[in-house]
C-alpha positions, -999 to +999 in steps of 0.1 A: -388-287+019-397-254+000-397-234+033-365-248+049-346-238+011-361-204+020-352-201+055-315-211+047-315-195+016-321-158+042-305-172+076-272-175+062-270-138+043-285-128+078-255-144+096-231-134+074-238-102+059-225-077+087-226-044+078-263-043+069-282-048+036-259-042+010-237-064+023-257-089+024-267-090-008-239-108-026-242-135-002-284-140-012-274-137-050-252-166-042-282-184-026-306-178-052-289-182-081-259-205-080-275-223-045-306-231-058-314-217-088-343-196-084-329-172-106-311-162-129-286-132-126-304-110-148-336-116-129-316-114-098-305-076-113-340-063-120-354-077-091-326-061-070-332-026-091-366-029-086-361-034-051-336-004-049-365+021-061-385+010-035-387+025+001-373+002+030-345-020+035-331-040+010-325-074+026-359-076+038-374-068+005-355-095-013-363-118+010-399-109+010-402-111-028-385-147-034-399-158-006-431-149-019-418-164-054-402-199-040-434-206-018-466-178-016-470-161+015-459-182+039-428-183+015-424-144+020-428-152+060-401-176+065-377-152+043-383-124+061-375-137+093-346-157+081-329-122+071-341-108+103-340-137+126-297-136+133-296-099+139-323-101+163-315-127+182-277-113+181-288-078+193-311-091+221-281-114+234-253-090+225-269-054+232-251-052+268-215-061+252-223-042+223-225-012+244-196-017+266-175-022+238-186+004+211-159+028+215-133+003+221-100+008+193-102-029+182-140-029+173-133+002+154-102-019+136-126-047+132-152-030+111-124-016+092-107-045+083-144-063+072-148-032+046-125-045+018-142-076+019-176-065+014-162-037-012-148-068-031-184-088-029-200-062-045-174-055-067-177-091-081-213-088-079-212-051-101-192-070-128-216-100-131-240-075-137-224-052-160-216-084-179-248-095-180-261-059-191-235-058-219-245-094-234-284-085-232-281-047-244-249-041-261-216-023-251-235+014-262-259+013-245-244-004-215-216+026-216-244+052-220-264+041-188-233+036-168-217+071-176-249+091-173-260+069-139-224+079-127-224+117-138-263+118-120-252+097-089-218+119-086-219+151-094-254+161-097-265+143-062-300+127-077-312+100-053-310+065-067-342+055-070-350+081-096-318+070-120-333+032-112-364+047-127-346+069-155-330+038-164-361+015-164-377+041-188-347+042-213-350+005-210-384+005-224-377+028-249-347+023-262-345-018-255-383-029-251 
């Protein structure tokens, strides 16, 4: 039973997420958390920052690690080609009208009419965690990180992963 709650818990972000990983990940925080309950949201945030520092794609690295969590390695199996399974299958039927149709002026209006959306998943998604940062951390220090992750994102162009890691060491520091 464990493996078909994975496998649905990744096929359906796999279905759904178009756009590519980040997309997708609102839609597996919905799985795992308020689906089944694997989670909570601030595991769901430091397993997603966790996941951010690491090389790779994002989906598949969620899925790996709760799959690996929910049900061992064979766990991590089935999620990993739940995420992967609909694209693949999609791009081996579709790669012929995919091709024909790349350039055409309503595909283009397509994928710019999805964009809100997924801007507004993750915006919901940003707030959950902001709200869960400011209850376990306080408003300072909650403030601090965002400003200073804003200002090194922004203006001084550091990659990601290194203000994940900044932040994880602050963390320990200044809230361990």
């Amino acid at each position: 039973m464990i493996y078909w709650e994975i496998f649905i818990a990744f096929f359906i972000p796999g279905i759904l997420g178009y756009g590519g990983g980040p997309a997708s990940i609102p839609l597996v925080e919905n799985e795992v958390v308020d689906r089944f309950g694997w989670m909570t949201v601030n595991d769901f945030s430091e397993m997603l920052a966790m996941a951010n520092a690491l090389p790779g794609p994002i989906a598949t690295k969620m899925a790996g690690f709760i799959g690996f969590e929910q049900g061992g390695i064979l766990g991590a199996l089935v999620g990993v080609f739940a995420i992967v399974a609909p694209s693949l299958i999609l791009m081996i039927a579709l790669l012929k009208v995919l091709f024909k149709f790349k350039d055409s002026p309503r595909v283009k209006r397509l994928t710019a009419l999805i964009l809100p959306t997924i801007a507004i998943l993750l915006g919901v998604m940003a707030f959950d965690f902001f709200q869960t940062a400011y209850k376990g951390s306080g408003l300072w220090h909650t403030l601090f990180l965002a400003i200073v992750s804003l200002v090194l994102l922004e203006k001084v162009k550091v990659h990601p992963a290194f203000v994940i890691l900044g932040a994880l060491i602050y963390g320990a520091i200044f809230l361990g």
